[in-house]
LOBADREN-966947 format. One record per residue: residue in three letters; x, y, z of N, C-alpha, C in turn. Coordinates in steps of 0.2 Angstrom, whole numbers, padded with zeros to 4 digits, always signed. Example, Ala and Ser with C-alpha at 12.3 -4.5 7.8 and 13.67 -1.06 7.14 Angstrom:
<pts>
Ala+0066-0028+0039+0062-0022+0039+0066-0016+0039Ser+0064-0011+0035+0068-0005+0036+0064+0000+0039
</pts>
This chain:
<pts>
Unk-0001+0049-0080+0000+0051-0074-0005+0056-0071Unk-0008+0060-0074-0013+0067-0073-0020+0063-0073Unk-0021+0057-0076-0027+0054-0076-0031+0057-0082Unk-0028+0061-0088-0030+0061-0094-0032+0053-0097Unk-0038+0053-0101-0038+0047-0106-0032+0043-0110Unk-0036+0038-0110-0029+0034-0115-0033+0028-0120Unk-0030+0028-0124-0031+0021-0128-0032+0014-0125Unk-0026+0014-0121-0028+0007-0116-0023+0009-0111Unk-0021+0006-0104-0019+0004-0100-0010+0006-0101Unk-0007+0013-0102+0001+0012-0100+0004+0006-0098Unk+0009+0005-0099+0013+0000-0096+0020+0005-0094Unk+0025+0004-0089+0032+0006-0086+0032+0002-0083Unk+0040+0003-0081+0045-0001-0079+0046+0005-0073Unk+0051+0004-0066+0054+0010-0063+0063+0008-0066Unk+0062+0002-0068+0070+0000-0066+0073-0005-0073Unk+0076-0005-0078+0077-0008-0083+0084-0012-0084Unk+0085-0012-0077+0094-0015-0077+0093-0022-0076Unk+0093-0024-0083+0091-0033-0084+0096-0033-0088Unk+0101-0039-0086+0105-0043-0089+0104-0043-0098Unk+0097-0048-0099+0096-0047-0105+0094-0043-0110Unk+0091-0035-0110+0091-0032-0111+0098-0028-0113Unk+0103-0026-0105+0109-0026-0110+0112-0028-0114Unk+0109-0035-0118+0113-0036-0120+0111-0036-0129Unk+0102-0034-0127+0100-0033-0131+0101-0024-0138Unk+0103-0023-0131+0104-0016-0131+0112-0014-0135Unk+0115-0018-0134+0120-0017-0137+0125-0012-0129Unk+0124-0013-0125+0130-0010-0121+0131-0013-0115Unk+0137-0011-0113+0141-0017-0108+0140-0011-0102Unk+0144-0013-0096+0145-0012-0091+0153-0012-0088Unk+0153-0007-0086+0151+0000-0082+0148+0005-0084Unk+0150+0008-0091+0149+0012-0095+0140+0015-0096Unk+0136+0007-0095+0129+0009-0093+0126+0013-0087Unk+0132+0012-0083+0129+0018-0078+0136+0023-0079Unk+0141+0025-0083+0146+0030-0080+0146+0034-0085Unk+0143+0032-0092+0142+0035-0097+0135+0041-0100Unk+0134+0045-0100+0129+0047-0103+0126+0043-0108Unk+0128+0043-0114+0129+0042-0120+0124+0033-0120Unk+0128+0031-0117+0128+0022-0116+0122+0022-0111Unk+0122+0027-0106+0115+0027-0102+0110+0027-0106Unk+0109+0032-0109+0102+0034-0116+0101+0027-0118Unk+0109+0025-0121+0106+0020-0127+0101+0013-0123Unk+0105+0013-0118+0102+0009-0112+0091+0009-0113Unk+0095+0016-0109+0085+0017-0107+0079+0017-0112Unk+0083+0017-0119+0081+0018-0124+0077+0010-0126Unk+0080+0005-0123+0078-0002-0122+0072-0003-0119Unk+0070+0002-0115+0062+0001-0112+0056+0000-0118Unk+0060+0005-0124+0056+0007-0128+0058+0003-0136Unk+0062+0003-0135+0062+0000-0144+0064-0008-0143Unk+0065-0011-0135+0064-0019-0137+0059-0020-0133Unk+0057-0016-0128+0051-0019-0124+0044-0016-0125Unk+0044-0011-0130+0039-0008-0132+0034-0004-0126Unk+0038-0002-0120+0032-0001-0117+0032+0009-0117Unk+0028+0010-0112+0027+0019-0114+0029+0025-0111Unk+0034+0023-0106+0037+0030-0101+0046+0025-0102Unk+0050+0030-0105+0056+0031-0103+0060+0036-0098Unk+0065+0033-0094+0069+0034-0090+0074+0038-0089Unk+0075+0043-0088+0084+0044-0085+0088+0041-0082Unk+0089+0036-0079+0093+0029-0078+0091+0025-0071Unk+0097+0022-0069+0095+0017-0063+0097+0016-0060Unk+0097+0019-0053+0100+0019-0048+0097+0024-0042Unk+0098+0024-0034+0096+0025-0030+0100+0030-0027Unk+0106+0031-0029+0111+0032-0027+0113+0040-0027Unk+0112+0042-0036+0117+0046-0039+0115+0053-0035Unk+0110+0056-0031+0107+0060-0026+0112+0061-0020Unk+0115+0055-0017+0121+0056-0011+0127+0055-0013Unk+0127+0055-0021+0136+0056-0023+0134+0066-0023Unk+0130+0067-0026+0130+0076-0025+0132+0080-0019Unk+0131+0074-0015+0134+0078-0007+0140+0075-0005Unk+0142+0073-0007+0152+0069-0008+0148+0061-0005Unk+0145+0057-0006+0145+0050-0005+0148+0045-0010Unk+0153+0042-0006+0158+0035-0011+0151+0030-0011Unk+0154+0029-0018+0147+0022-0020+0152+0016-0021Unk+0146+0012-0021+0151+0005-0027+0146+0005-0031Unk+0151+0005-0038+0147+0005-0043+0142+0001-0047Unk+0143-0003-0042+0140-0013-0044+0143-0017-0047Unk+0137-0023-0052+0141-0025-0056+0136-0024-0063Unk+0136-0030-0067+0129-0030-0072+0126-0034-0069Unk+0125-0036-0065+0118-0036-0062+0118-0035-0054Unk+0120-0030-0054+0120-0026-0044+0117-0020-0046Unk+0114-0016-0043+0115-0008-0043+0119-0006-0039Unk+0122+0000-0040+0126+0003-0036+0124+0004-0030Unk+0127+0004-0025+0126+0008-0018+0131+0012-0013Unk+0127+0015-0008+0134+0020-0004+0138+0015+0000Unk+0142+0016+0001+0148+0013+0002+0149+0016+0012Unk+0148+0022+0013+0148+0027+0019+0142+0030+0019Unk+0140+0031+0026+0136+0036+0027+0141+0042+0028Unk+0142+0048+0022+0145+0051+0022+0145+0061+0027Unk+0138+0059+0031+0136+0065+0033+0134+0061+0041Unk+0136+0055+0043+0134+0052+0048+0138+0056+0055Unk+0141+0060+0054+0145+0062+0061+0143+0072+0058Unk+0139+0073+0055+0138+0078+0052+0129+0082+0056Unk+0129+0086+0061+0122+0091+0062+0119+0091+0057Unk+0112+0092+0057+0109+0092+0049+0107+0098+0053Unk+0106+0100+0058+0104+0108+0058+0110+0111+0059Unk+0115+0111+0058+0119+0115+0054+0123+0113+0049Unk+0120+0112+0043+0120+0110+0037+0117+0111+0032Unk+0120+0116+0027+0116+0118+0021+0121+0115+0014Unk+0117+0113+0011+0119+0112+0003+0123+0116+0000Unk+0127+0113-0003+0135+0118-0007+0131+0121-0014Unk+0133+0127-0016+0128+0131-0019+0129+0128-0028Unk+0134+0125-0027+0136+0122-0036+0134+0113-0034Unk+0128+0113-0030+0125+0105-0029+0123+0103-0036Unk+0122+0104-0041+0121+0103-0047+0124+0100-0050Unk+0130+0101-0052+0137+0100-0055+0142+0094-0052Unk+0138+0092-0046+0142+0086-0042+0140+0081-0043Unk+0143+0078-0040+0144+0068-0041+0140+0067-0048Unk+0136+0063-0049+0132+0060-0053+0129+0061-0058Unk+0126+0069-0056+0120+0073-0058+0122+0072-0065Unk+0129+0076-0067+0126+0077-0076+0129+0072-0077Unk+0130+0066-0076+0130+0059-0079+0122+0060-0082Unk+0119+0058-0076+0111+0057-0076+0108+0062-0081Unk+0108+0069-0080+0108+0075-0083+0108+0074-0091Unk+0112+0072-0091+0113+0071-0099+0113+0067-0102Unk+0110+0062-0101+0106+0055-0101+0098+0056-0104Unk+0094+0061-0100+0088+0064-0099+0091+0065-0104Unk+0093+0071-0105+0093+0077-0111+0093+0076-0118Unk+0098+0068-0117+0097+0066-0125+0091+0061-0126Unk+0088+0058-0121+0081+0054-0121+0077+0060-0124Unk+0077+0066-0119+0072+0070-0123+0071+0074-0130Unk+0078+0074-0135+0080+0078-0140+0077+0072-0144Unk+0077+0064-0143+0076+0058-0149+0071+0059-0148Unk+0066+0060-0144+0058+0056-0141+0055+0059-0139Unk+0056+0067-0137+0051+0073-0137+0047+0070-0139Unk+0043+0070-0147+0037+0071-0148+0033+0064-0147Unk+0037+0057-0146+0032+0052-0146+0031+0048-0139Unk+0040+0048-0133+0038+0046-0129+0038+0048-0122Unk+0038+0049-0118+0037+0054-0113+0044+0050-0107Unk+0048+0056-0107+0056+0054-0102+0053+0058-0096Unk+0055+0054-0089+0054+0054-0083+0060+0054-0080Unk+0061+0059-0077+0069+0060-0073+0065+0056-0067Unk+0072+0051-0064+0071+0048-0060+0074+0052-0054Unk+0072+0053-0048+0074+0058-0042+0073+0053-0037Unk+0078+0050-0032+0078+0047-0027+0073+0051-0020Unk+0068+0048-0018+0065+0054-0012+0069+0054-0007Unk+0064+0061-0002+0069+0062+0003+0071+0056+0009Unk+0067+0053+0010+0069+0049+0016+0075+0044+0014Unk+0074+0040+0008+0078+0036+0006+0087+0042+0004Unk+0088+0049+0003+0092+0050+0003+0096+0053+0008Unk+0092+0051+0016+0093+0054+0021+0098+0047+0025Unk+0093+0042+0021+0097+0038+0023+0103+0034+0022Unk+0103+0037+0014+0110+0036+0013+0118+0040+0015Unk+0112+0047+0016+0118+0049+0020+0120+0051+0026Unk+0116+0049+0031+0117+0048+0039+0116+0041+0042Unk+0113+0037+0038+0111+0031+0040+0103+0030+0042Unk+0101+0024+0039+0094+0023+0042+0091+0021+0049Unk+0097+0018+0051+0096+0016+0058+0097+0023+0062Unk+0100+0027+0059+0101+0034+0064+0096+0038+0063Unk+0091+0040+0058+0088+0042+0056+0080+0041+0059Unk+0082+0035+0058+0074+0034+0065+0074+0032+0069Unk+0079+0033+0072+0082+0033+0081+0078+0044+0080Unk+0082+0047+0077+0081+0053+0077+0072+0054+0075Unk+0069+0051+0071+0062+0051+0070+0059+0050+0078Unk+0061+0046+0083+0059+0046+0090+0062+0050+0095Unk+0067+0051+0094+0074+0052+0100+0074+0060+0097Unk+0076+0064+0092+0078+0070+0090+0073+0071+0085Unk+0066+0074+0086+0065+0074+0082+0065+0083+0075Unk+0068+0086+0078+0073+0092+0077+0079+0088+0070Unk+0081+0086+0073+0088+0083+0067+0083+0076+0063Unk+0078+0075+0064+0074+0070+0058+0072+0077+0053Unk+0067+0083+0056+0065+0087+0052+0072+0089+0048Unk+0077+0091+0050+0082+0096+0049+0085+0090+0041Unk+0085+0085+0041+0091+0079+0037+0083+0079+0031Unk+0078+0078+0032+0073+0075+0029+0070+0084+0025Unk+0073+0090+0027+0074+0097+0022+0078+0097+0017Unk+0082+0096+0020+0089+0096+0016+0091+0093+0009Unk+0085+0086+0010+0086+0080+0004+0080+0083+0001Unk+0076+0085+0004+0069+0089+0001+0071+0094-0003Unk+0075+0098-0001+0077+0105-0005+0080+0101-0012Unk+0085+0097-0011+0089+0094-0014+0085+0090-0021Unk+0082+0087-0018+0077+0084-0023+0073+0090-0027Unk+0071+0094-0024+0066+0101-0027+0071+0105-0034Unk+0078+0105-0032+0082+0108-0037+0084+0103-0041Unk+0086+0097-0042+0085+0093-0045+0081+0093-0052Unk+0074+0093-0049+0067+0093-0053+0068+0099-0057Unk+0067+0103-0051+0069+0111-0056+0072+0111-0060Unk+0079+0109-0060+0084+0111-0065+0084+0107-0072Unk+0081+0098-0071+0080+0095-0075+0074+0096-0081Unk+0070+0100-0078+0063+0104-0082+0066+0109-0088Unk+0071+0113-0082+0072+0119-0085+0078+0117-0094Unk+0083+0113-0089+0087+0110-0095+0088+0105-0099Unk+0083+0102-0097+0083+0094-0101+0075+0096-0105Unk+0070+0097-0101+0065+0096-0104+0058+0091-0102Unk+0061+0086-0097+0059+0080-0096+0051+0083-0096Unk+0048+0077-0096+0038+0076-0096+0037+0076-0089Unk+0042+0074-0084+0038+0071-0078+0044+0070-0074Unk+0042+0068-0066+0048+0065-0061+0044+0060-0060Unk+0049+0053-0058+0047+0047-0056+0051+0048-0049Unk+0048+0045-0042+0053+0048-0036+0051+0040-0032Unk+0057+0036-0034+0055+0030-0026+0061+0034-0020Unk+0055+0031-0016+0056+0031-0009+0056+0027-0005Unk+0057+0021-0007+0059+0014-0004+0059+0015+0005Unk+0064+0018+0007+0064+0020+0015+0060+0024+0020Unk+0056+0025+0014+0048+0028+0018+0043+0022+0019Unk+0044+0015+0018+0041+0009+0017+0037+0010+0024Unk+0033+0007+0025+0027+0006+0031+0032+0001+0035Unk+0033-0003+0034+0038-0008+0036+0044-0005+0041Unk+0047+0002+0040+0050+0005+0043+0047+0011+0047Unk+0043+0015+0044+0040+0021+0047+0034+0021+0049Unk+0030+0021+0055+0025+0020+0057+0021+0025+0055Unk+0015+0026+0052+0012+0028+0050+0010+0036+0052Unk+0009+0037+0058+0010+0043+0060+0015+0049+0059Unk+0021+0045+0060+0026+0049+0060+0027+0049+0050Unk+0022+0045+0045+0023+0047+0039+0020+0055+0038Unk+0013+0054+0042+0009+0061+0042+0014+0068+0045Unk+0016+0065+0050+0019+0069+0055+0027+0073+0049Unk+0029+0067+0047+0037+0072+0045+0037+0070+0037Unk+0033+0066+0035+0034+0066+0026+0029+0068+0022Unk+0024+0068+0024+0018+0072+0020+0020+0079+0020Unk+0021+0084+0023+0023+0090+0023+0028+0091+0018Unk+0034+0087+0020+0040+0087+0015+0037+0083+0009Unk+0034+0080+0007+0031+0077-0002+0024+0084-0005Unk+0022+0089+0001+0019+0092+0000+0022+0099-0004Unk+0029+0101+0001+0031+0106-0001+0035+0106-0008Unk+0038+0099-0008+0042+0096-0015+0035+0097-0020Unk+0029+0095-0021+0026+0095-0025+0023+0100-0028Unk+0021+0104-0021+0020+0114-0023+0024+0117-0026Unk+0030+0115-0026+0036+0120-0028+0038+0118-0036Unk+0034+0110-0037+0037+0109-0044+0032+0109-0045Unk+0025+0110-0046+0018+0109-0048+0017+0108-0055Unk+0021+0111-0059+0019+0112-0067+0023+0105-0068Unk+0028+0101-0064+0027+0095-0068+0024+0088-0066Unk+0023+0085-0069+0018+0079-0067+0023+0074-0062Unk+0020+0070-0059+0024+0066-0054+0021+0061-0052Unk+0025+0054-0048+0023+0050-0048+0028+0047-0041Unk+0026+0043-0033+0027+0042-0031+0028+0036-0029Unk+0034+0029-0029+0032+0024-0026+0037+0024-0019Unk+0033+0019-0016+0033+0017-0011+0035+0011-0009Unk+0042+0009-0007+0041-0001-0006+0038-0002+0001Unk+0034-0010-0001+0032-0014+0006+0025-0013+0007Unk+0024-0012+0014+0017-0009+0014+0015-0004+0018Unk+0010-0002+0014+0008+0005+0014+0002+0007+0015Unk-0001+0000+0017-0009+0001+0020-0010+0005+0024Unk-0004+0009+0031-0005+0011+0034-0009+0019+0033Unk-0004+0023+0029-0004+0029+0026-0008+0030+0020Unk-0010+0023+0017-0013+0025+0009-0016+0031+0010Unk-0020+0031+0012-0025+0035+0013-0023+0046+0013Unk-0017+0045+0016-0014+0050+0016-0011+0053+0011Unk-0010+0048+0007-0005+0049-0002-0010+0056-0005Unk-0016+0054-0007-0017+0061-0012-0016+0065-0008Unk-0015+0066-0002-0014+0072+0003-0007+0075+0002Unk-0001+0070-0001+0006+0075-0005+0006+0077-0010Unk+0002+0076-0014+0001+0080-0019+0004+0077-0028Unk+0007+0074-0025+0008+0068-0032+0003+0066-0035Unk+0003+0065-0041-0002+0065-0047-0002+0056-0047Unk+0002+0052-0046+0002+0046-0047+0007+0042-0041Unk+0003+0036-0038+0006+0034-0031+0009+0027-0035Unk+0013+0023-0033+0014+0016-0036+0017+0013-0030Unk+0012+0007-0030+0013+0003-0021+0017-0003-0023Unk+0019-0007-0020+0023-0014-0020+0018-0018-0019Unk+0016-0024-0022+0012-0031-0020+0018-0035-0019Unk+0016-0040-0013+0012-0043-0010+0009-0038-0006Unk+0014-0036-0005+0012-0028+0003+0006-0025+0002Unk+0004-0023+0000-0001-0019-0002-0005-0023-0010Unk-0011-0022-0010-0012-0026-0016-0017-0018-0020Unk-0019-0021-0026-0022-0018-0031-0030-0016-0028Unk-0035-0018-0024-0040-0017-0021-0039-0011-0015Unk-0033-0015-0010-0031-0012-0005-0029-0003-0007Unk-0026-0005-0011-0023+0003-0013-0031+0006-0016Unk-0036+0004-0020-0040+0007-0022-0045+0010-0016Unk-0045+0004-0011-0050+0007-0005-0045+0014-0002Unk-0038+0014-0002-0036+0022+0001-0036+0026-0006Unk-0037+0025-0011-0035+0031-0014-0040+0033-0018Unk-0043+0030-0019-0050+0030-0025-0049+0032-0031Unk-0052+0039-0033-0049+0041-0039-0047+0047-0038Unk-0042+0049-0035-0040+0054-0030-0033+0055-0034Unk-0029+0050-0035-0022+0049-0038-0024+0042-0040Unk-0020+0043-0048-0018+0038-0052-0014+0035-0049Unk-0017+0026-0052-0014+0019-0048-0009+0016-0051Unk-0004+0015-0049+0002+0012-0056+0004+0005-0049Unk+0003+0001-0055+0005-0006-0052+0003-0013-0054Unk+0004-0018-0051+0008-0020-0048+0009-0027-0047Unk+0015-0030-0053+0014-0035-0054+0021-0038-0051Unk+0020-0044-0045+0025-0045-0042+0031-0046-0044Unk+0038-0044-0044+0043-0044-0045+0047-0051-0047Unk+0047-0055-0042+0052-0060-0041+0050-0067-0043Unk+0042-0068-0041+0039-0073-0042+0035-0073-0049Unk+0034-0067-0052+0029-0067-0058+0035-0062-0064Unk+0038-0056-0062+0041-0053-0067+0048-0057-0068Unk+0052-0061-0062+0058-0062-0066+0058-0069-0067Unk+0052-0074-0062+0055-0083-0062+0048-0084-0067Unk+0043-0080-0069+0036-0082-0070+0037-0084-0075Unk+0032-0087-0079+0032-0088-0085+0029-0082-0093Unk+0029-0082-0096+0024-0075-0101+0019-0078-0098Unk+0016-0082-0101+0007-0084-0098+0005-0080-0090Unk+0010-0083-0086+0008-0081-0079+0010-0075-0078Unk+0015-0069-0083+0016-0062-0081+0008-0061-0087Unk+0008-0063-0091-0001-0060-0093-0004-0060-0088Unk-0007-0066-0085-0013-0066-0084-0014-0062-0077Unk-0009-0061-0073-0007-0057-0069-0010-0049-0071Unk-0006-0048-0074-0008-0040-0079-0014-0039-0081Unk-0017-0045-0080-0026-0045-0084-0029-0042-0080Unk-0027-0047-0073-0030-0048-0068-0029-0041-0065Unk-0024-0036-0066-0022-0030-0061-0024-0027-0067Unk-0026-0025-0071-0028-0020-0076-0037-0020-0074Unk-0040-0029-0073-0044-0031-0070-0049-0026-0064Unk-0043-0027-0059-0043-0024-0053-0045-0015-0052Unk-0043-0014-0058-0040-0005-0060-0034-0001-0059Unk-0028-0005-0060-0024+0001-0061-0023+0005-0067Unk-0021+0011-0066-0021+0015-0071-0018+0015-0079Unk-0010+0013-0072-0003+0011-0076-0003+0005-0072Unk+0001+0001-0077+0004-0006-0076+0011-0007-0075Unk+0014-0009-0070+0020-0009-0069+0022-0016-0065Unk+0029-0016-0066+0032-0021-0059+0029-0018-0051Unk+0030-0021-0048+0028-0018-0042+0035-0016-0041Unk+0041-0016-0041+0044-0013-0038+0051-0013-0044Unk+0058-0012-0043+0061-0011-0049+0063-0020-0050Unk+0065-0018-0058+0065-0025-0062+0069-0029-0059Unk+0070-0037-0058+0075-0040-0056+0081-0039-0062Unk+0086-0039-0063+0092-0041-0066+0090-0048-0070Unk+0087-0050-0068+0089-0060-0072+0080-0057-0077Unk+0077-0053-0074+0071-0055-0080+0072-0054-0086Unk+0068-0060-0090+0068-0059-0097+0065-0056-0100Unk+0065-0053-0107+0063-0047-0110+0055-0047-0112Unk+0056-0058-0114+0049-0058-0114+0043-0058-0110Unk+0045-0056-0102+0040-0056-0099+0036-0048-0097Unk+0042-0044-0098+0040-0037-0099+0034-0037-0105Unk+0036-0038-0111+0034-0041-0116+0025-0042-0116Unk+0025-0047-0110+0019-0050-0112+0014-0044-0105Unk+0018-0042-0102+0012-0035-0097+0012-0032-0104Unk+0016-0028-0109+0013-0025-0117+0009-0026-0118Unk+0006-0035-0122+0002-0039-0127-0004-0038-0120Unk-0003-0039-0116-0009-0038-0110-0014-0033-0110Unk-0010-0028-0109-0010-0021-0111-0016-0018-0117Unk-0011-0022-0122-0016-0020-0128-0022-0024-0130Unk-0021-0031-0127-0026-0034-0127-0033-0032-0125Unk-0034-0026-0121-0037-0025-0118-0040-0016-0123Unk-0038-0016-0126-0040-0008-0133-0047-0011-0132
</pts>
């Protein structure tokens, strides 16, 4: 993620909620997301049936706006969970501050101690990345994203004011997971920052400051930004937040495209299409895919975006032998 040397080409996943997999793994559901214990043994499957090199704190987009009181539903074994209410939607963001024991709510030390036992088995061989949902997407969970970019145009006072609050939010988060778990690294999707929704300007304008300040304040740990959709617009702005590693979506954005904004500015993680190549593709066609984008220059090799539920193990599998092929 720092753009230190390697052997060959990393490979990760952001998202490891595959059907097959659990069942590989030996754990059922719900328990894979409500249990600590059962969550590790989960994540632990990136790495002892998928073989590949960054382990997770779990999966979901969510456990960030239960900290604030938001009802989820907690899915299925192949749903993720989501919010259920925007539960701050009739709530000022400028008269809103964070409850001081935000730590100790909703989610956290499910997720918490999940990390903490990945880091106690794995410290020395693999490296565990707290997953932190970013500010924009927890913004939207909890007032609504339609209201939220009405407010980006209409108010933008209560856009600054909601897009703090998830920032602070997420800053103590990372903090606290450094200081008590140990982790290597934050992994942060930001799905709802997509180009597709935020016009480019207003990304410079109210998110780049906010991924700025997040990234000064945790500096000492390594970090890594994805982004769904397309992000042609802003690429060029990314090293300017300060994350060490950016991870874009294809088709939206491709492996060339992202290299004309970023160059060697920030480490390139990505991006092998999701639905057509990681979950319906065949191994051959997730290889050669993975040639072709190791080809291109990513750094790390990943899904472009989190794993489908239905993909097979072995096509993870084959981004690995790809991987390696290439030592």
């Amino acid at each position: 993620m720092t753009g230190g040397r390697v052997d060959r080409v990393p490979v990760m996943t952001f998202s490891n909620y595959c059907k097959e997999l659990m069942t590989s793994t030996n754990v059922t559901w719900p328990a894979c997301q409500t249990d600590s214990k059962t969550m590790a043994k989960f994540q632990e499957g990136r790495y002892k049936i998928w073989g590949i090199d960054v382990l997770y704190s779990h999966n979901d987009l969510v456990s960030e706006a239960t900290m604030l009181g938001a009802e989820i539903d907690i899915g299925t074994d192949v749903r993720h969970p989501s919010v259920k209410k925007h539960v701050l939607g009739d709530v000022d963001p400028l008269k809103y501050e964070l409850p001081k024991d935000i730590l100790s709510r909703g989610r956290n030390p499910i997720v918490e101690g999940s990390a903490k036992i990945l880091v106690e088995k794995y410290e020395k061989n693999v490296p565990v990345l707290r997953a932190v949902t970013g500010p924009m997407t927890i913004a939207g969970h909890l007032w609504g994203v339609d209201r939220i970019l009405i407010w980006s145009k209409q108010e933008e006072k209560k856009f600054e004011a909601c897009l703090d609050i998830c920032t602070d939010l997420c800053i103590e988060i990372i903090r606290n997971s450094r200081d008590s778990s140990g982790v290597d690294g934050v992994s942060m999707p930001d799905p709802t920052a997509s180009g597709d929704l935020l016009d480019p300007k207003d990304f410079q304008y109210f998110l780049e400051p906010r991924y700025r300040r997040l990234t000064k304040e945790t500096k000492d740990i390594p970090s890594m930004l994805h982004i769904c959709g397309d992000t042609r617009g802003y690429m060029d702005r990314i090293p300017h937040s300060g994350f060490d590693a950016f991870s874009f979506e294809a088709p939206g954005t491709s492996v060339k495209e992202a290299m004309m904004g970023l160059g060697d500015r920030v480490t390139l993680v990505g991006s092998v299409e999701t639905i057509p190549v990681v979950m319906q593709g065949s191994p051959e066609h997730v290889y050669a895919q993975s040639l072709r984008d190791i080809s291109d220059g990513v750094n790390i090799l990943a899904p472009a975006c989190g794993t489908p539920p239905f993909t097979p193990n072995i096509n993870i599998m084959a981004m690995v032998e790809a991987s390696k092929s290439k030592i």
